[in-house]
C-alpha positions as CSV (number, residue, x, y, z in Angstrom):
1,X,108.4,57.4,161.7
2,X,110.9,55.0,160.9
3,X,110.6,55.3,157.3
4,X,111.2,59.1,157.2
5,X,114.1,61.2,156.5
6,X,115.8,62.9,159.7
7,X,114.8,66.1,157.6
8,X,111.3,64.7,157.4
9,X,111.2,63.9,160.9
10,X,112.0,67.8,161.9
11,X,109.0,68.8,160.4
12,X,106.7,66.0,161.7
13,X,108.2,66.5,164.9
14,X,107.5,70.2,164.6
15,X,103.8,69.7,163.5
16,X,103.4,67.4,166.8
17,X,105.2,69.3,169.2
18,X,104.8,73.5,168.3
19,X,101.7,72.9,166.3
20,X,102.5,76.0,163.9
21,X,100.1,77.9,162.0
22,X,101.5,77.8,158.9
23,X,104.4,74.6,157.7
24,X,106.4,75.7,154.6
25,X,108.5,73.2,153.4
26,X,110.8,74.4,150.2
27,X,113.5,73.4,148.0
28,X,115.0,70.9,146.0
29,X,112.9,68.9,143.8
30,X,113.1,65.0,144.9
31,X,113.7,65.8,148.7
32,X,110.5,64.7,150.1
33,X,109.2,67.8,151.0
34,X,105.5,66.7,149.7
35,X,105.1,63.3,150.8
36,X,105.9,64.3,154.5
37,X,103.6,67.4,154.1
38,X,100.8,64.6,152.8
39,X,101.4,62.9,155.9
40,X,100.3,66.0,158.2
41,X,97.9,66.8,156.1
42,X,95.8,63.1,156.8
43,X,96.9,63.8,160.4
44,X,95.5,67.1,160.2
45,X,92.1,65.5,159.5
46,X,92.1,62.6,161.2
47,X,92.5,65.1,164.5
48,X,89.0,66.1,164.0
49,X,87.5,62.3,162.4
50,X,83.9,62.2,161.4
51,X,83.0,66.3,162.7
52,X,82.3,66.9,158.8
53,X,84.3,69.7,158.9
54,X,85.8,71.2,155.1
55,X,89.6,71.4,154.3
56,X,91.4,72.1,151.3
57,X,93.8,70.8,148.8
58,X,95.2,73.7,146.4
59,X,97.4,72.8,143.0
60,X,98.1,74.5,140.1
61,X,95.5,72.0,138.3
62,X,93.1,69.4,139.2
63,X,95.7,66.7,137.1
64,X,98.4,68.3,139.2
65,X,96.6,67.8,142.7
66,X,95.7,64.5,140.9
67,X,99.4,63.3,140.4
68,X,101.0,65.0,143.3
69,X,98.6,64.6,146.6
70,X,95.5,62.0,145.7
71,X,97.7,59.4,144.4
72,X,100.0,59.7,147.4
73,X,96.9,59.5,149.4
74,X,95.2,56.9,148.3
75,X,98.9,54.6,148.7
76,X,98.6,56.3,152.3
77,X,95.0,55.1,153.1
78,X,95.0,51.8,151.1
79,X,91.7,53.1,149.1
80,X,90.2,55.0,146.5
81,X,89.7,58.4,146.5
82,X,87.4,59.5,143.8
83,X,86.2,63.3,143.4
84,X,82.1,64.3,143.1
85,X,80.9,66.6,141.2
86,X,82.1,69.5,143.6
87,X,86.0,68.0,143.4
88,X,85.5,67.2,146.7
89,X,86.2,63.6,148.9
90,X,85.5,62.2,152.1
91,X,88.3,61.6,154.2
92,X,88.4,60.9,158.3
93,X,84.7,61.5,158.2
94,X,85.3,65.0,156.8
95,X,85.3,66.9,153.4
96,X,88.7,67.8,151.6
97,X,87.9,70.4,148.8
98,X,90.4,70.3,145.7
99,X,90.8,73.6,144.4
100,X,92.9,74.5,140.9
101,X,94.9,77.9,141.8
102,X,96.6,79.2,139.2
103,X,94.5,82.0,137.4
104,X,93.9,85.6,138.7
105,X,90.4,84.7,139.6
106,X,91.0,81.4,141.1
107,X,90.7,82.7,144.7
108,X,87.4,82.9,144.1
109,X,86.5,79.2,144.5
110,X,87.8,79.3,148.0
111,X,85.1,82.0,149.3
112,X,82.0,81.0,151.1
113,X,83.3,78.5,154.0
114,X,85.0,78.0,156.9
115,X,87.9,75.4,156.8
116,X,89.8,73.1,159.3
117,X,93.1,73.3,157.6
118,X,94.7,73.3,153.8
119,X,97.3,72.0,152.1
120,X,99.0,74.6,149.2
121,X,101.0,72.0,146.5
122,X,103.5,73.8,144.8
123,X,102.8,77.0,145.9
124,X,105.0,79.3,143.5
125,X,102.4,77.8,140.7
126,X,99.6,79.7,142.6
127,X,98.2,82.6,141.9
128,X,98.9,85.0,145.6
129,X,95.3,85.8,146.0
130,X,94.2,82.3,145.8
131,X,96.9,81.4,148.5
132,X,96.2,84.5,150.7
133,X,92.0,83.5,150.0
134,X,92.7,79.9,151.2
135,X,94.8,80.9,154.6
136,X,92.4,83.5,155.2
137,X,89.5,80.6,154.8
138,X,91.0,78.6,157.6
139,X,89.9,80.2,160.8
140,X,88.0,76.9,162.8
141,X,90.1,76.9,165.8
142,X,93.6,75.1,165.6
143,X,93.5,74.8,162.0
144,X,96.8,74.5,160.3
145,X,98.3,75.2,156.5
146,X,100.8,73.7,155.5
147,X,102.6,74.3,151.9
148,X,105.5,72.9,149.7
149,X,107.4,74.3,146.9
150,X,110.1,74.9,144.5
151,X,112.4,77.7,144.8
152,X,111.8,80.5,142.6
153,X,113.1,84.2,142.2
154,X,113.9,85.5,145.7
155,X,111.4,88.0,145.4
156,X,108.3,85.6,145.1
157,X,105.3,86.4,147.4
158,X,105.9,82.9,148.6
159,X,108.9,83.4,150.1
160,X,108.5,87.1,151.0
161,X,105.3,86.6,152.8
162,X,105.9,83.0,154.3
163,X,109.7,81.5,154.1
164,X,111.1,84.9,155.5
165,X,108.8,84.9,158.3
166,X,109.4,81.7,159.8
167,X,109.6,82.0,163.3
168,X,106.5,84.4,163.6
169,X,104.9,84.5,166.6
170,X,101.3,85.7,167.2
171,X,100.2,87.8,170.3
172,X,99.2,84.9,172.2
173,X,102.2,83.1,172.2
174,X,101.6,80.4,169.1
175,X,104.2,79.8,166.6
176,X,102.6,81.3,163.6
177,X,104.9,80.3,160.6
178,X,108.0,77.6,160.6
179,X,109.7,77.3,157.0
180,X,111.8,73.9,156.5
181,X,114.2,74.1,153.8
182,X,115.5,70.8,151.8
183,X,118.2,70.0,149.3
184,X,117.8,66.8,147.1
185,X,120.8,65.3,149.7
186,X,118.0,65.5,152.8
187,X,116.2,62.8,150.8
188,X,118.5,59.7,152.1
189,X,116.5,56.9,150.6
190,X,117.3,58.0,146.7
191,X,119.6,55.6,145.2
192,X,123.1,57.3,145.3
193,X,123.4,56.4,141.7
194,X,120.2,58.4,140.9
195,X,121.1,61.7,142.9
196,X,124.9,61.1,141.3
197,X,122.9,61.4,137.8
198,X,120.7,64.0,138.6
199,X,123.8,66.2,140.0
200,X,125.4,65.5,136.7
201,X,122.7,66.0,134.2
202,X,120.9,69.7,135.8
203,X,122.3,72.7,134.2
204,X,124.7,74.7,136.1
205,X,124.0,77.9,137.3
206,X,120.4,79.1,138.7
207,X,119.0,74.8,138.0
208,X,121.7,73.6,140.3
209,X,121.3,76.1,143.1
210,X,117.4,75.2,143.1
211,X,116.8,72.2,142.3
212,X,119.5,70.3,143.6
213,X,120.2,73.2,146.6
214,X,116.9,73.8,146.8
215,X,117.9,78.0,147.3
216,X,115.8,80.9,146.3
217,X,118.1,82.6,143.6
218,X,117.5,85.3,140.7
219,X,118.2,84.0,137.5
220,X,121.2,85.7,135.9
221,X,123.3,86.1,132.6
222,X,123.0,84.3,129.5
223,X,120.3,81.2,129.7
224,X,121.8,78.6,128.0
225,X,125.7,78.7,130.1
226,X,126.8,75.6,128.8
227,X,126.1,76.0,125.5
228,X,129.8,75.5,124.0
229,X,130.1,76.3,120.3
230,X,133.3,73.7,120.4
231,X,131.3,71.3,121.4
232,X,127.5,71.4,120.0
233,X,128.2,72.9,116.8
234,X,128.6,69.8,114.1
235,X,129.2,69.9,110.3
236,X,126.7,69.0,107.4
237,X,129.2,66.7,106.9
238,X,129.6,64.8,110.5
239,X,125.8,65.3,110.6
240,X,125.1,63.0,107.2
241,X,126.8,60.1,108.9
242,X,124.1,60.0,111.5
243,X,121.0,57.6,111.5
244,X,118.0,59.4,112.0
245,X,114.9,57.9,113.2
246,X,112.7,60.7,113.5
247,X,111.9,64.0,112.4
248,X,109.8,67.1,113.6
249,X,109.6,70.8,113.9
250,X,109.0,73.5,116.0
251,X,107.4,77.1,114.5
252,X,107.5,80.5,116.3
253,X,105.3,83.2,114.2
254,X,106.7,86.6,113.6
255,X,106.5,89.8,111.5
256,X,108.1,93.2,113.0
257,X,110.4,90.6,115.3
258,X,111.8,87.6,112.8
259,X,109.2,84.5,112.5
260,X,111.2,81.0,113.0
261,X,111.0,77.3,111.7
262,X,113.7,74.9,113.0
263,X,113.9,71.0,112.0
264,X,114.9,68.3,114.4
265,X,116.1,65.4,114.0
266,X,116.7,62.5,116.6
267,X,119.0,59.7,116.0
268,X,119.2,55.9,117.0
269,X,121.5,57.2,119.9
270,X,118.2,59.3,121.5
271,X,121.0,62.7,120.3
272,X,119.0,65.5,119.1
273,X,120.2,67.7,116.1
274,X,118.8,71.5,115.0
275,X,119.3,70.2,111.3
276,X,118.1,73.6,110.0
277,X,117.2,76.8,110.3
278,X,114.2,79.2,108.5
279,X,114.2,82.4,109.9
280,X,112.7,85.8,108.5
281,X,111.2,88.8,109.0
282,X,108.3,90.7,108.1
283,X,106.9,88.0,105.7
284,X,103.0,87.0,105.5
285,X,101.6,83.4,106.2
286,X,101.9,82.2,102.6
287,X,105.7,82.5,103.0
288,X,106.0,79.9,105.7
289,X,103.0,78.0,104.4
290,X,105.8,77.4,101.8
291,X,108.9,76.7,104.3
292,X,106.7,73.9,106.1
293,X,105.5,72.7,102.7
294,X,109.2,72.4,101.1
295,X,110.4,70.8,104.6
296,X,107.6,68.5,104.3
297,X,108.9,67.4,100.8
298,X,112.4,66.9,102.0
299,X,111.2,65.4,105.2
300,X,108.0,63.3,105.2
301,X,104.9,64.6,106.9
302,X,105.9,65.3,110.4
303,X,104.5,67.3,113.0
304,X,105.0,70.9,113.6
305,X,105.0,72.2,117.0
306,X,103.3,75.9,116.5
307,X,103.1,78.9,119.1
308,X,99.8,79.1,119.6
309,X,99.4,82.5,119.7
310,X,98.3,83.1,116.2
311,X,95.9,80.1,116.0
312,X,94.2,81.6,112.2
313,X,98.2,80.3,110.9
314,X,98.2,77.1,112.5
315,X,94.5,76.6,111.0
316,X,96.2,78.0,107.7
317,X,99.1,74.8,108.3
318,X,96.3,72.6,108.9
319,X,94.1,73.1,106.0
320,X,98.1,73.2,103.5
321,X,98.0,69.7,104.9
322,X,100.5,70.0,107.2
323,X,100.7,68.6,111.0
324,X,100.4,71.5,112.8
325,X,99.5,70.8,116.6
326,X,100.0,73.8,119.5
327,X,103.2,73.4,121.5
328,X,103.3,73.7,125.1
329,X,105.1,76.7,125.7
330,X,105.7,76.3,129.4
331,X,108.8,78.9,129.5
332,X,110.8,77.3,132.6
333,X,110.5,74.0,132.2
334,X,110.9,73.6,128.6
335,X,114.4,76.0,128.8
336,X,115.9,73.3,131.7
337,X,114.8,71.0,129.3
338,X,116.8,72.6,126.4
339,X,119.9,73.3,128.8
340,X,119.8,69.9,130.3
341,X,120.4,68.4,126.9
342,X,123.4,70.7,126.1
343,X,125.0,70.1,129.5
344,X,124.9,66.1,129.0
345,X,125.7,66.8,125.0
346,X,122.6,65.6,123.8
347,X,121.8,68.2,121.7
348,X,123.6,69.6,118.9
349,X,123.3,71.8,116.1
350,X,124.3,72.0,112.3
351,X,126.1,75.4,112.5
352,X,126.0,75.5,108.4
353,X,121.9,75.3,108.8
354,X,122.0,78.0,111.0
355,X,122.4,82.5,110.6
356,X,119.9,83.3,114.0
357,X,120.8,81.0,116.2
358,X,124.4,82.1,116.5
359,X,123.5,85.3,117.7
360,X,120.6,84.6,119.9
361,X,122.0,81.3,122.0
362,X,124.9,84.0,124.1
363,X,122.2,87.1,123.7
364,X,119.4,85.3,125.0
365,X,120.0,86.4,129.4
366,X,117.4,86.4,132.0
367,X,115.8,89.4,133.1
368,X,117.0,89.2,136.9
369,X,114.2,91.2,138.5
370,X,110.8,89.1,137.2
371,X,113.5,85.7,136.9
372,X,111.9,85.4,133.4
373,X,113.6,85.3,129.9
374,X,114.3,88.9,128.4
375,X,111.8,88.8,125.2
376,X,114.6,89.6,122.8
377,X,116.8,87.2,120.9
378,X,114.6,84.1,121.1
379,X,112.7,83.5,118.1
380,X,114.7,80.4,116.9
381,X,115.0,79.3,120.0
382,X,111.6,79.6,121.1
383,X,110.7,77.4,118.3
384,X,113.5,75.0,119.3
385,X,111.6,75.2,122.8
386,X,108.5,74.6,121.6
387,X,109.2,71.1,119.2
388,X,112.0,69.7,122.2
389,X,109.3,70.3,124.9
390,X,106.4,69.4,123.4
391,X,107.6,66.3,121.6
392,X,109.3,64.9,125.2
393,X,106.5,66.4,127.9
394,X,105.2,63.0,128.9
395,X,108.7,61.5,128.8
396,X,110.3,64.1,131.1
397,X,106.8,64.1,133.0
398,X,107.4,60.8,134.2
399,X,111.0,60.5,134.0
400,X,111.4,58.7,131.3
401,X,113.6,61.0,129.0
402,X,114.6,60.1,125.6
């Protein structure tokens, strides 16, 4: 206990003392809403040691469960926890079932037993049905869910069906559902330095109230707010005084809506550059085939980061001799990823390269009632997306962002 936030402590305390139904812990990335939920989870188990009982773990993957629970785990319990064939480990004597839960049909895995308790990681990454299908699987007596998440839109099942019911009590006088909410400040042992950069570098707007106020907002307005033309745009002229160290592309296809190639460049200061701009409509595969293949010329062979939804072009790239690889087109993530570098002016673009961009970086909004991206205005900078994300996963992964 003495190496838990007060924050942390509420909700142990809770677990002890009301012995809830359901735990919800939300808000702000960092906060320590997981590692405190990992802690009641082994609890949770160890309450019924060696009874072989079942329980389950639910993530949006199995790497995700991997990164976020198991390895906490294992750092926990000082040993090894290796899946079978089932996804499945022994803990406490009893079985702990690890269940991916993001698909439509992924509720489907949970059917078939009874279970002791669960623990839902990341639970706006899950479909509903597999989180309803896992509470509903947890009927031995006294068992306990517990589940921690990011904010999301405000209308999210999560939070509709759980967060806004805390306090629910069932007919026989339990304490049903308690929701604990966290801002990144609730995690007292982050080095002040750290939390001052993280403040500093998240986009304003919808990023900050979530992830650093941990609050369930609707997205609103124009994505990119501190996008400032006085600011990012830079001349061919400023631009040719930079030293460049590497080069790569991102590629959204198109026909009735304009198809998109954008070059990057990154310099020995880790600043990223839009150095150009190839945008048209309602031209065939040969025409970009050429685009890539002149950029190549001018460029080296460098890779080009393709939507994969038309996976006969990037084939077509492929076999032109070109680098084509599919981009990760994770929508959220990679836009904070594109906003965070125009709020700490790390990412600029050459406004003489550029026709699209200009009109799509203010018409580019949020659609407020699905917290999405309007699908207009974001051809060029879906393709900027797609390099910028794809290129830096692993390095924004793990925190290690160029």
């Amino acid at each position: 206990m003495a190496d838990l936030t007060p924050k942390q402590k509420e909700v142990m305390d809770c677990f002890i003392k009301e012995k809830p139904k359901i735990i919800a812990a939300s808000g702000a990335k960092r906060a320590g809403k997981t590692f405190v939920l990992i802690l009641l989870f082994l609890i949770l188990i160890a309450r019924y040691e060696n009874k072989g009982l079942s329980f389950i773990i639910g993530g949006s993957t199995q790497a995700s469960i991997r990164r976020n629970v198991l390895n906490d785990m294992e750092v926990i319990l000082s040993k090894e926890l290796k899946l079978d064939k089932t996804n499945a480990v022994t803990v406490f004597g009893n079985r702990v079932y690890c269940f991916d839960g993001a698909n439509a049909d992924a509720w489907k895995k949970a059917r078939g037993f009874t279970s002791a308790g669960a623990f839902l990681n990341e639970g706006t990454a899950l479909h509903d049905m597999f989180v309803k299908e896992v509470i509903s699987r947890c009927s031995y007596p006294g068992a306990q869910i517990l589940l921690d998440t990011n904010p999301e839109n405000p209308a999210h099942p999560v939070k509709e069906d759980y967060i806004d019911k805390d306090g629910q009590v069932l007919s026989n006088g339990r304490l049903n559902i308690r929701a604990f909410h966290f801002t990144l400040f609730d995690n007292i042992f982050l080095d002040p330095e750290y939390v001052e950069s993280i403040v500093a570098s998240t986009p304003t707007g919808m990023y900050t109230d979530r992830d650093i106020y941990g609050l369930w907002v609707a997205a609103e307005g124009v994505i990119y707010k501190d996008f400032n033309k006085d600011i990012h745009y830079i001349s061919s002229e400023e631009v040719a005084k930079k030293n460049f160290v590497h080069y790569y592309a991102g590629v959204d296809w198109g026909y009735e809506h304009p198809g998109a190639i954008v070059v990057l460049g990154e310099d020995d200061k880790g600043d990223t550059y839009l150095l150009e701009e190839h945008s048209k409509q309602h031209e065939e595969i040969d025409y970009w085939v050429d685009v890539a293949k002149n950029v190549k010329e001018r460029y080296g062979n460098i890779f080009f980061y393709c939507d994969s939804a038309r996976p006969e072009h990037v084939r077509r790239f492929r076999r032109e001799g070109l680098k084509a690889m599919n981009a990760d087109k994770s929508v959220l993530a990679g836009i904070e990823e594109i906003a965070r570098r125009f709020k700490l002016k790390k990412l600029y673009v050459v406004i003489d390269n550029v026709e699209l961009f200009k009109k799509e970086i203010f018409l580019y909004v949020w659609n407020e009632k699905t917290g999405e991206p309007v699908k207009e205005w974001d051809n060029v900078l879906d393709a900027l997306r797609y390099a910028i994300y794809t290129r830096n996963k692993k390095d924004i992964i793990t925190g290690k962002r160029r």
